[in-house]
C-alpha positions in Angstrom: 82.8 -16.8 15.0 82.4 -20.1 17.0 79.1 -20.8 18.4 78.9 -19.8 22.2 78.6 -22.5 24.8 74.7 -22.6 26.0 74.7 -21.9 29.8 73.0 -25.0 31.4 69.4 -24.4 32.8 69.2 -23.9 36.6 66.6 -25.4 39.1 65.5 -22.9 41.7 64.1 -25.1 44.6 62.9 -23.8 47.5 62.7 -25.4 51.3 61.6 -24.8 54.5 62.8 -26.3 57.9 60.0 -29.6 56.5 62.6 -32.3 57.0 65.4 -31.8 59.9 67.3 -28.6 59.5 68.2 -28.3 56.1 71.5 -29.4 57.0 74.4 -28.0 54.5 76.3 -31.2 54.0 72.8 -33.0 52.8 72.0 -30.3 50.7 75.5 -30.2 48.9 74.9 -33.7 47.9 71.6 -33.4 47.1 72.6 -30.4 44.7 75.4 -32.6 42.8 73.2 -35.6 42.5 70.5 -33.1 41.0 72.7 -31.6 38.5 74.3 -34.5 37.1 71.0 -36.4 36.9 69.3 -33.6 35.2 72.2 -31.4 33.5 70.8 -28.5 35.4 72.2 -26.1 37.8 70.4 -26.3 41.5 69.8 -23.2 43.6 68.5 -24.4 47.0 66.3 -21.5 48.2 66.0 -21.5 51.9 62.8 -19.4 53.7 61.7 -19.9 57.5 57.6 -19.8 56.6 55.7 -22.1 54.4 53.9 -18.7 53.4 56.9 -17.3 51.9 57.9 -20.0 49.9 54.6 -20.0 48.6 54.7 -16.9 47.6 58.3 -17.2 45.5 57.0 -20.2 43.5 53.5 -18.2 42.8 55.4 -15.4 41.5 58.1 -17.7 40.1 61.2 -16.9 41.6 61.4 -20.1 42.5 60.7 -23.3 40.3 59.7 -25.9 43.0 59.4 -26.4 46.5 59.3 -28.8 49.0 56.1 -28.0 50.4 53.7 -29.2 52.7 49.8 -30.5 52.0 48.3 -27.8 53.5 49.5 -25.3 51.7 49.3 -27.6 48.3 45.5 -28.0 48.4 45.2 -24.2 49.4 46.7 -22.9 46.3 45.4 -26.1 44.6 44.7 -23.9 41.4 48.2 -22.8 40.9 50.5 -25.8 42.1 50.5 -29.3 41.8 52.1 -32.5 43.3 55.7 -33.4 41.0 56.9 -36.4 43.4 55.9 -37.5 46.9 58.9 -39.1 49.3 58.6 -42.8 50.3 59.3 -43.2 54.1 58.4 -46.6 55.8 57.5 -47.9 52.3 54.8 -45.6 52.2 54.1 -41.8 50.8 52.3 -41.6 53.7 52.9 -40.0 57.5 51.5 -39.2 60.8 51.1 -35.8 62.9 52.1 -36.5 66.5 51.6 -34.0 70.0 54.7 -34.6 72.4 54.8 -34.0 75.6 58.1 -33.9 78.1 59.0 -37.4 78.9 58.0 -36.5 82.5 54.5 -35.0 81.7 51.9 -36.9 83.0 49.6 -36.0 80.1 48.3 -39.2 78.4 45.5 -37.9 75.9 44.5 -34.5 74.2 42.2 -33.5 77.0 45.0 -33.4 79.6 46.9 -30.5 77.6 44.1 -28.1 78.2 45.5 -24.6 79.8 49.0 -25.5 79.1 51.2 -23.8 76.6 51.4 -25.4 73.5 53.9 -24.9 70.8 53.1 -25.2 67.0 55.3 -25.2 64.0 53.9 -22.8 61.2 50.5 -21.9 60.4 50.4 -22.9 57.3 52.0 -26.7 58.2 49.6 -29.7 58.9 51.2 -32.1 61.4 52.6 -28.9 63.1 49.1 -26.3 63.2 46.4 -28.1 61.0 45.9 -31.5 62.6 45.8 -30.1 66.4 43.4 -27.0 65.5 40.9 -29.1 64.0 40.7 -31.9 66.3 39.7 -29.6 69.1 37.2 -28.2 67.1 35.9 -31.7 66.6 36.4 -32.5 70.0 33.9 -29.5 70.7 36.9 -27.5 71.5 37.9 -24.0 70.9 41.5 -23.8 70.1 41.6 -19.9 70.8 41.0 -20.9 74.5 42.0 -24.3 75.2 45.5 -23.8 75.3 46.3 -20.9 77.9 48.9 -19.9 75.2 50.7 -20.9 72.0 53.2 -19.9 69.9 55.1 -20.5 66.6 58.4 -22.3 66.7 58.6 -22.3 62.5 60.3 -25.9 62.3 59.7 -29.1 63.6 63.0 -29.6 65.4 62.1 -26.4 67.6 58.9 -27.8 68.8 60.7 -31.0 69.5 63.2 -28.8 71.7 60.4 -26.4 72.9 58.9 -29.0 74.5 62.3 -30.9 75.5 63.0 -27.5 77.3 59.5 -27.1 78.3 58.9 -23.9 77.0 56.2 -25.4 76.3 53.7 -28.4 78.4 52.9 -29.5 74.8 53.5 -29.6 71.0 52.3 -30.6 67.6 55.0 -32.3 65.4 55.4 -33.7 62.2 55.8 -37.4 62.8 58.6 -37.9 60.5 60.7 -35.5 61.7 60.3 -37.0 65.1 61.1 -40.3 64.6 64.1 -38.9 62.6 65.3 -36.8 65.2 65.0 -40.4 67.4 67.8 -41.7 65.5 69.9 -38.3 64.9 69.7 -37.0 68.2 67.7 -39.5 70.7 69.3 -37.2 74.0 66.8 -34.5 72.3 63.8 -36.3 71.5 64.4 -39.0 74.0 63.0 -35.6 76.3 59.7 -35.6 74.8 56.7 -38.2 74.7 54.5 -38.8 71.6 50.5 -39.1 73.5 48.9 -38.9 70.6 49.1 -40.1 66.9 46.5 -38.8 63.8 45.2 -40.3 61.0 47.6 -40.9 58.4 48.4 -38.1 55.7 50.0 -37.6 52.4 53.6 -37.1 53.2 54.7 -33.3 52.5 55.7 -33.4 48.8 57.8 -31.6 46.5 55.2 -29.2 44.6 55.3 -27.4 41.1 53.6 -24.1 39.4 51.0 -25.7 37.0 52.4 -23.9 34.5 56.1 -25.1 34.6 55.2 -29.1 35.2 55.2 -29.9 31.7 58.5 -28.2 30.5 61.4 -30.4 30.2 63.9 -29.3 32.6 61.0 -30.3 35.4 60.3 -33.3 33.7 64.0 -34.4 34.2 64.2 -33.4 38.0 61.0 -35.9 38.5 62.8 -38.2 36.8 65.9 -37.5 38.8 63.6 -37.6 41.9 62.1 -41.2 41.3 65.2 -42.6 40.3 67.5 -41.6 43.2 67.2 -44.9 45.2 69.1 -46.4 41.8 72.2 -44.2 42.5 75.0 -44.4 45.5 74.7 -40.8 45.3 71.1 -40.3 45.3 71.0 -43.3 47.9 73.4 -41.3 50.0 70.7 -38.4 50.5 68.1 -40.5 50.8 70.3 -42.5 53.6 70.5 -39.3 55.2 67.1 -37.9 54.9 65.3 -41.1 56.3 63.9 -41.3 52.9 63.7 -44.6 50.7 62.8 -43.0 47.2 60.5 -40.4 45.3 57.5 -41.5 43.7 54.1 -40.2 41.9 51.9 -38.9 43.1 48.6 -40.7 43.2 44.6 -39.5 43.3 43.5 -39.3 47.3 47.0 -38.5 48.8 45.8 -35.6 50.2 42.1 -36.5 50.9 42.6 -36.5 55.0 43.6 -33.3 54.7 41.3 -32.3 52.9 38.8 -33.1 55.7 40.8 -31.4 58.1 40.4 -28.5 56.3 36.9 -28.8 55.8 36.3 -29.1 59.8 38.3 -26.0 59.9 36.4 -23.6 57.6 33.5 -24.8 59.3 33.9 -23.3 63.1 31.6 -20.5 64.0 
């Protein structure tokens, strides 16, 4: 009898709302780039948390995720760094707060007993960053804001605030200065008052135990060669991205001490 065909491998990759909102059109191109760069199948995995996804690429039902620092160096045993995205010619960005254009806030300090609206627990421009620079301000996040809530995505601060749902927000700078270009009569509602150190940019992450094998070694491949494709080009074009690239020792060092600050309230 004829030997069967081999099915192709697939590529289970797992998002969260991390850059824009997972629009369908980017992600269809993104998929056909991905499988005719690796010879792989591409199942984009979409979850509202960074918990969740988290969770699927722990108990591998997913293969990689784009993730987010914070949740990198807090399961630092089990996952590791495949590829971080270039932005500005850097794998590096900013957490911002934003204000409504016609707030008359102008530092940190002015947002106290306002509501404030953050993007996921779990997220470091969007929870991280603003927690622990109250506590270092000699703050107590718990009562400094009169309330806060959860928006789970960037974008939704951005439009909390725009709205004002909220008197304040913390963003991911990225996204911010994306949603400048995409949709300025959004953002253009909102102020940025404050900018943070500068970060390791979210990055796509891996189980330990799968970095090795070689259908991952082809999607980094993929990953850092995309800016040498029209196709890849064309994502990146749309993502506000200039490439992939390794990942290198320190990236995530800031947040690192953010975390430290953190663990170390009373």
């Amino acid at each position: 009898m004829p030997a069967l065909a081999q099915a192709p491998p697939v590529i289970r990759f797992g998002l969260t709302p991390v850059f824009l909102d997972n629009d369908a059109q980017i992600l269809d191109q993104f998929r056909s780039y991905l499988r005719a760069a690796t010879g792989a199948e591409v199942q984009f995995t979409q979850r509202r948390t960074y918990k969740e996804v988290v969770a699927l690429l722990i108990l591998g039902d997913i293969d990689v995720a784009w993730l987010c620092g914070y949740p990198l160096l807090q399961h630092a045993n089990e996952l590791e760094t495949l590829a971080m995205p270039v932005w500005r010619g850097d794998t590096r960005y900013q957490s911002y707060l934003i204000v409504p254009a016609d707030s008359v806030a102008g530092a940190i300090e002015d947002l106290r007993d306002g509501i404030h609206a953050y993007s996921d627990p779990d997220s470091n421009s969007g929870y991280l960053v603003t927690v622990s620079e109250l506590l270092r301000l000699g703050q107590k996040p718990e009562t400094f804001f009169s309330k806060t809530f959860f928006t789970f995505g960037h974008r939704n601060v951005t439009v909390a605030v725009a709205r004002k749902l909220a008197d304040s927000g913390s963003v991911d700078g990225y996204v911010w200065e994306a949603l400048a270009k995409e949709e300025p009569e959004l953002a253009n509602q909102t102020r940025v008052i404050w900018t943070s150190e500068w970060f390791g940019f979210p990055p796509i992450c891996v189980p330990r135990a799968l970095a090795s094998t070689p259908v991952i070694q082809r999607l980094r491949q993929a990953l850092f060669a995309m800016q040498d494709h029209p196709s890849g080009r064309n994502v990146l074009q749309a993502l506000h991205l200039e490439g992939f690239a390794p990942p290198a020792p320190g990236d995530f060092d800031s947040i690192a001490l953010r975390i430290q600050l953190l663990s170390r309230r009373g």
